[in-house]
C-alpha positions as CSV (number, residue, x, y, z in Angstrom):
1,X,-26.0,-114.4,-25.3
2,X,-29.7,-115.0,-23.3
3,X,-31.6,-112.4,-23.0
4,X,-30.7,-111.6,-19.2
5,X,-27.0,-111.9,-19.5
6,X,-27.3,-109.0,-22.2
7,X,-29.5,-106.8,-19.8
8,X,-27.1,-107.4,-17.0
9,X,-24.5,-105.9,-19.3
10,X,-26.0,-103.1,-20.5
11,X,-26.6,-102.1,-16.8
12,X,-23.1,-102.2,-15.6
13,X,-22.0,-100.3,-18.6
14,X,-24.4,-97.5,-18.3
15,X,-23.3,-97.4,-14.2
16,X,-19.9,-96.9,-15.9
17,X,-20.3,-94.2,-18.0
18,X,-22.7,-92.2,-15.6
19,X,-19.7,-92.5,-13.1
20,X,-17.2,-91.4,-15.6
21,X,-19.8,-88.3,-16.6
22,X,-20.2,-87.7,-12.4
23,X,-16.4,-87.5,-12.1
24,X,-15.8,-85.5,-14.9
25,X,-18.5,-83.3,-14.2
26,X,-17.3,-82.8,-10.2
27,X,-13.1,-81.8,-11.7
28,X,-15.1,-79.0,-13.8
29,X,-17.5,-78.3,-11.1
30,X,-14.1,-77.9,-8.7
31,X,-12.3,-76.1,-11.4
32,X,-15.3,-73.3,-12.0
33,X,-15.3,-73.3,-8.2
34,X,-11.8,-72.1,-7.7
35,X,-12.1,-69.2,-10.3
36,X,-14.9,-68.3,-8.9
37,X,-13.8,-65.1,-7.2
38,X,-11.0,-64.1,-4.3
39,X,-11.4,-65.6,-0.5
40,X,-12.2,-63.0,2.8
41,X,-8.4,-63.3,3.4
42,X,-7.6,-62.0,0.0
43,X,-10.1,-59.8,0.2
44,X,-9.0,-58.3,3.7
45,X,-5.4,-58.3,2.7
46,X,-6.0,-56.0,-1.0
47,X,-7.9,-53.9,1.0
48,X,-5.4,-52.9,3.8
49,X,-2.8,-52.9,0.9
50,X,-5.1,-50.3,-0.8
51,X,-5.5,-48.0,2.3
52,X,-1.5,-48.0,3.0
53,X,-1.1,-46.8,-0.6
54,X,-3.7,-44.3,-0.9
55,X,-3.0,-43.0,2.3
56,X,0.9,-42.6,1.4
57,X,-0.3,-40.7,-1.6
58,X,-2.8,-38.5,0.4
59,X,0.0,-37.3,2.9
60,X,2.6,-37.1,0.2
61,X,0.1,-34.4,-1.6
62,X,-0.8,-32.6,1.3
63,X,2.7,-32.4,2.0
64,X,3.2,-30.4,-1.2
65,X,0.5,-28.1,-0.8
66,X,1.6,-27.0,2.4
67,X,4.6,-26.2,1.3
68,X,3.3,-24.6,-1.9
69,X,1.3,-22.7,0.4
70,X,3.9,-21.7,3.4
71,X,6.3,-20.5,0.3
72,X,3.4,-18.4,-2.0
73,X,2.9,-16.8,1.9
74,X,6.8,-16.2,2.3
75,X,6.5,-14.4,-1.0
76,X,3.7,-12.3,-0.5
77,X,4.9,-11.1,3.0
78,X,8.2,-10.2,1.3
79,X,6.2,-8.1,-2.0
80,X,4.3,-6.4,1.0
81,X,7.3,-5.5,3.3
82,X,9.0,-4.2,0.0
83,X,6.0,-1.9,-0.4
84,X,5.6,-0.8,3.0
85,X,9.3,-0.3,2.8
86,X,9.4,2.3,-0.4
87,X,6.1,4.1,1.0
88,X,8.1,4.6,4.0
89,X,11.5,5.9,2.4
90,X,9.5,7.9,0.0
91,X,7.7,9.9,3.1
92,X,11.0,9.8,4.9
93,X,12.7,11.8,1.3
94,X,9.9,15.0,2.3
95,X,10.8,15.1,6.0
96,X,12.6,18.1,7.5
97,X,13.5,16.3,10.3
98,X,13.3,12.8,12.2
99,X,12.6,12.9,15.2
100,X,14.1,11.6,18.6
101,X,12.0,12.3,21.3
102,X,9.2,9.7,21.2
103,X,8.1,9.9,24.7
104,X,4.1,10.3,25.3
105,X,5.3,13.2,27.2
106,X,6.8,15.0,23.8
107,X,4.6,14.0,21.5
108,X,1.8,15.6,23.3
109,X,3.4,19.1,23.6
110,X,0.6,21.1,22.4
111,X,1.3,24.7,20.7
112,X,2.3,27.9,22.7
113,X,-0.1,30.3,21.4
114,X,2.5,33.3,23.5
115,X,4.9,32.6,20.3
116,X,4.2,34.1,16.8
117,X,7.0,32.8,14.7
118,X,6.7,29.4,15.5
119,X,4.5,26.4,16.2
120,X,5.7,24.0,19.0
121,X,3.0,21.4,19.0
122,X,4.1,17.8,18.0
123,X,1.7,15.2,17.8
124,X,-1.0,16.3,20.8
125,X,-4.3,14.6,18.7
126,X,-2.2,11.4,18.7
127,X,-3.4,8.7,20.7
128,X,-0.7,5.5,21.2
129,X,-2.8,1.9,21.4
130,X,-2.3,0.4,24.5
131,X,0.6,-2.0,24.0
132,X,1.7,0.0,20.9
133,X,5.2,1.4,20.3
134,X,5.9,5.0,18.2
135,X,9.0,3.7,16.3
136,X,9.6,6.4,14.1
137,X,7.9,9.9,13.8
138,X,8.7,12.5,10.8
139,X,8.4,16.5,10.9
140,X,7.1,17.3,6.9
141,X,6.8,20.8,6.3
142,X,3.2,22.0,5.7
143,X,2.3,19.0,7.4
144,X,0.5,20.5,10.9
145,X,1.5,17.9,13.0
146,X,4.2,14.8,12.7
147,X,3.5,11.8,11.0
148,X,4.1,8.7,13.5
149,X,5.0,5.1,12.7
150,X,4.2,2.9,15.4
151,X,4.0,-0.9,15.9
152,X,0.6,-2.3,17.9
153,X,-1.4,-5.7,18.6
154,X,-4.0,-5.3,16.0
155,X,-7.4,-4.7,17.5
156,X,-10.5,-6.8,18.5
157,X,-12.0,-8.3,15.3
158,X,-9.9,-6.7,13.4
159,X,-9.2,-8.1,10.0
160,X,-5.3,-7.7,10.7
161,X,-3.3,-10.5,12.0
162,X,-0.8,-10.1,14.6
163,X,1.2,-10.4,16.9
164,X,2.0,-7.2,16.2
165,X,1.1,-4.6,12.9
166,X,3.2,-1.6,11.9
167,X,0.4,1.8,11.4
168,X,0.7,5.2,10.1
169,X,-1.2,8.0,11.8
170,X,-1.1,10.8,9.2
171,X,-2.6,12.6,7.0
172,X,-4.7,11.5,4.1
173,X,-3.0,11.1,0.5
174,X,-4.3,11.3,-2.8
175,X,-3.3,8.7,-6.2
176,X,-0.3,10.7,-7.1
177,X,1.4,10.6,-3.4
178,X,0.6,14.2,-2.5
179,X,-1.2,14.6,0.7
180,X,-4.9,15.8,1.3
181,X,-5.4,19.2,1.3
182,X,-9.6,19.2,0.1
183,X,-11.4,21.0,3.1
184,X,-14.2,18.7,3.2
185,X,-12.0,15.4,3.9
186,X,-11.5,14.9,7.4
187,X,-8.3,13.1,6.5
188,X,-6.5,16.7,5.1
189,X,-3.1,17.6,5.5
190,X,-4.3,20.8,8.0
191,X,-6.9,18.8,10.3
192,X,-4.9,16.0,12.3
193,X,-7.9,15.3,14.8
194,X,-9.2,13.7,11.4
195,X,-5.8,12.2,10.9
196,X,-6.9,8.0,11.4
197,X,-4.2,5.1,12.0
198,X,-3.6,2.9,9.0
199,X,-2.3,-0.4,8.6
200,X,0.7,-0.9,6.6
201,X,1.7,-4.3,7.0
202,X,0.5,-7.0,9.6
203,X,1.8,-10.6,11.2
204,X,4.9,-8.6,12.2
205,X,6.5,-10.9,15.0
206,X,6.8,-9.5,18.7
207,X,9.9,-11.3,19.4
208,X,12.5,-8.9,21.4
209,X,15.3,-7.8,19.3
210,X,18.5,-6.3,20.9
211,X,21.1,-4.2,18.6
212,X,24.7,-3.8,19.2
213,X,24.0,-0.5,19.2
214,X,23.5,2.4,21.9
215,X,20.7,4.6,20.4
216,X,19.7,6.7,23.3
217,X,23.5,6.5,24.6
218,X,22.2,5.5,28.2
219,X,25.1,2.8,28.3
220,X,22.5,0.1,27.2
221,X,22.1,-1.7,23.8
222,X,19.0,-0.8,22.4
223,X,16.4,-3.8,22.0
224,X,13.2,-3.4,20.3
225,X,10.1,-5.7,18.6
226,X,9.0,-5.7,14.8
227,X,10.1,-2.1,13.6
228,X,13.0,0.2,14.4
229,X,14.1,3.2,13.4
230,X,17.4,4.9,15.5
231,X,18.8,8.4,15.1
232,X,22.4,8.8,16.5
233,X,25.1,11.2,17.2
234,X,27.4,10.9,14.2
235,X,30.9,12.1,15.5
236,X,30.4,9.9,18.6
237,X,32.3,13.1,20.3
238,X,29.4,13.2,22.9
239,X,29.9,17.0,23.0
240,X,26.9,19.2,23.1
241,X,26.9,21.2,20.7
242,X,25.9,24.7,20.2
243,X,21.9,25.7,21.4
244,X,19.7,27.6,20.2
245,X,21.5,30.6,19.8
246,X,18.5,32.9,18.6
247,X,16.5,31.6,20.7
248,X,13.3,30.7,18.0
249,X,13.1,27.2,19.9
250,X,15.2,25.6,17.0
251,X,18.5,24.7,16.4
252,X,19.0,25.6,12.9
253,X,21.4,25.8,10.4
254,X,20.1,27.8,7.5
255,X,16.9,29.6,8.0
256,X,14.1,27.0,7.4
257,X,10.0,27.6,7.5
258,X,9.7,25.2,10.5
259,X,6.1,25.6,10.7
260,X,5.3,25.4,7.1
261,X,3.5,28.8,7.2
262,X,5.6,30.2,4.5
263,X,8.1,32.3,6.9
264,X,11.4,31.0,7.0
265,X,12.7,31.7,10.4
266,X,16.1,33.0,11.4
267,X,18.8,30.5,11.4
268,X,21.3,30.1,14.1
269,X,25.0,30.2,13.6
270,X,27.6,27.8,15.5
271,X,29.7,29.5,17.8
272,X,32.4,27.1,17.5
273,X,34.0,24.2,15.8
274,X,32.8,21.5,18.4
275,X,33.9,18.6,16.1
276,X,37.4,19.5,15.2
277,X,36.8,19.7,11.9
278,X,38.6,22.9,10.7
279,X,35.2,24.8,10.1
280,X,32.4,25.9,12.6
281,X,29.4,24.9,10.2
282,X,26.1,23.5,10.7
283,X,27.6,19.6,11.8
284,X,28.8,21.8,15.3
285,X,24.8,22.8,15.5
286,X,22.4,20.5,17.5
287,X,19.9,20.6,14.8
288,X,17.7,17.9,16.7
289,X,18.1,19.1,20.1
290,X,19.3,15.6,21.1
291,X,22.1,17.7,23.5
292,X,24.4,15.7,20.4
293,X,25.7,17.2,17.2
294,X,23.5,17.4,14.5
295,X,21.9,14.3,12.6
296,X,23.9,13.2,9.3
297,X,22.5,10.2,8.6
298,X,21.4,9.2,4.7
299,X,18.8,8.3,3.7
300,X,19.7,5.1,1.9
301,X,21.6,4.5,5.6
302,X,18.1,5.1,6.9
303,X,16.7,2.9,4.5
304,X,19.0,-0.2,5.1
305,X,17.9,0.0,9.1
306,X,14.0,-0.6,8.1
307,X,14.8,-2.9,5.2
308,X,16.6,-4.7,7.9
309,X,14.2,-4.6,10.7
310,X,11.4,-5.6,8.1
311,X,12.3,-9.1,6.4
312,X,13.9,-10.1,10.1
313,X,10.9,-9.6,11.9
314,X,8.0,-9.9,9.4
315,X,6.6,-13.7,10.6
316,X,6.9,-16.2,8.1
């Protein structure tokens, strides 16, 4: 073959190869191309995906924390009602009396210094909260004036929560239960301008309540908010009973120390048997000076109205 034919050759076979090499070379170039990585779209489309799905999860846990949270709350409320409720029941256990009169008018009857035997003052170094409510007020022997529960909007920056809180103004008491009786504590069981108002439980609800039930016998259910306490004529006879019959400014029925002083003062005796019960005994006395007979109520009966009025008022 001449010289030229054989250069000719060699050129159009090199042009071959280097055009095979080119091609070959542009499929891998396309194929390393395509694996590169993930397009915008792609991109745009795993990251809304991943938004939806963490934000499910998000809601889904905070979900179940609130819950967590509103039930561990629902549980604490009812551990503290439960408390409130036996410190309550166990001061209600010393009382001599419960009272029925909770007029501002009654509670401020101050002591008439013209009697000897007894002491008539109530509750005169008591001072009601504006908005507040006395709900349930106790005469404890040795005690110098009656213990009041009340219900109140909680004060200005006050660490209590409302709407409302249920207090005790009282004297102080020590770690065993017993009240103060140390003459240099201002809190003592014989100094109730000391006497200070203390929360017992708070976030008690405000909502009006009304009973089937005519406390005050007006001829009107009773209605009341967050804590209630009712005394009532037993016999429903709506007699009055017998008065004070010795004239000591107490109805009694056995001779009691009504002013804690150590005296027991002379009892009265019931003239006659006002219920129809067969026997003129103390239940034909008005013991509480309602104008009703006297006061029989339990104190488990006693304790069933607050446990009541507690868990279906306390705000969950």
């Amino acid at each position: 073959m001449p010289e030229y034919q054989k250069t000719i050759f060699n050129f159009i076979a090199n042009k071959t190869v280097l055009n095979m090499k080119n091609k070959e070379f542009y499929k891998l170039l396309k194929k390393t191309k395509s694996n590169s990585g993930f397009t915008l779209t792609e991109l745009l489309v795993g990251l809304f995906m991943s938004i939806f799905v963490i934000g499910a999860l998000g809601f889904g846990l905070m979900t179940v924390l609130a819950s967590s949270q509103s039930e561990g709350s629902k549980t604490a409320a009812r551990n503290e009602t439960g408390r409130a409720l036996d410190f309550i029941s166990d001061e209600m256990r010393r009382a001599q009396a419960i009272e029925v009169d909770m007029s501002s008018s009654y509670l401020d009857t101050a002591n008439d210094t013209s009697t000897t035997l007894i002491n008539e003052e109530v509750a005169p170094d008591f001072t009601l909260p504006a908005d507040g409510k006395v709900s349930l007020v106790l005469q404890i022997p040795g005690v110098s004036q009656r213990i009041i529960y009340f219900v109140a909007p909680p004060a200005a920056n006050s660490p209590w929560k409302g709407p409302l809180v249920i207090y005790r103004w009282g004297p102080e008491l020590k770690a065993d239960g017993s009240y103060v009786t140390d003459s240099t504590k201002a809190g003592r069981v014989n100094n109730p301008f000391g006497w200070t108002k203390e929360a017992l439980i708070d976030k008690v609800d405000n909502t009006d309540q009304s009973l089937d039930l005519d406390c005050d016998d007006n001829g009107t259910d009773d209605s009341y908010q967050g804590f209630f306490a009712c005394v009532i004529d037993n016999d429903a006879d709506g007699v009055t009973e017998t008065a004070d019959s010795n004239d000591d400014g107490f109805v009694l029925a056995v001779a009691t120390d009504v002013d804690g002083d150590g005296t027991k003062e002379t009892a009265d005796t019931a003239s006659a048997d006002v219920n129809d019960d067969g026997t003129t005994d103390s239940k034909d006395l008005d013991m509480n000076e309602d104008g009703k007979q006297t006061l029989k109520i339990t104190q488990m009966q006693m304790v069933n109205q607050l446990q009541h009025s507690f868990f279906s008022l306390v705000k969950q």
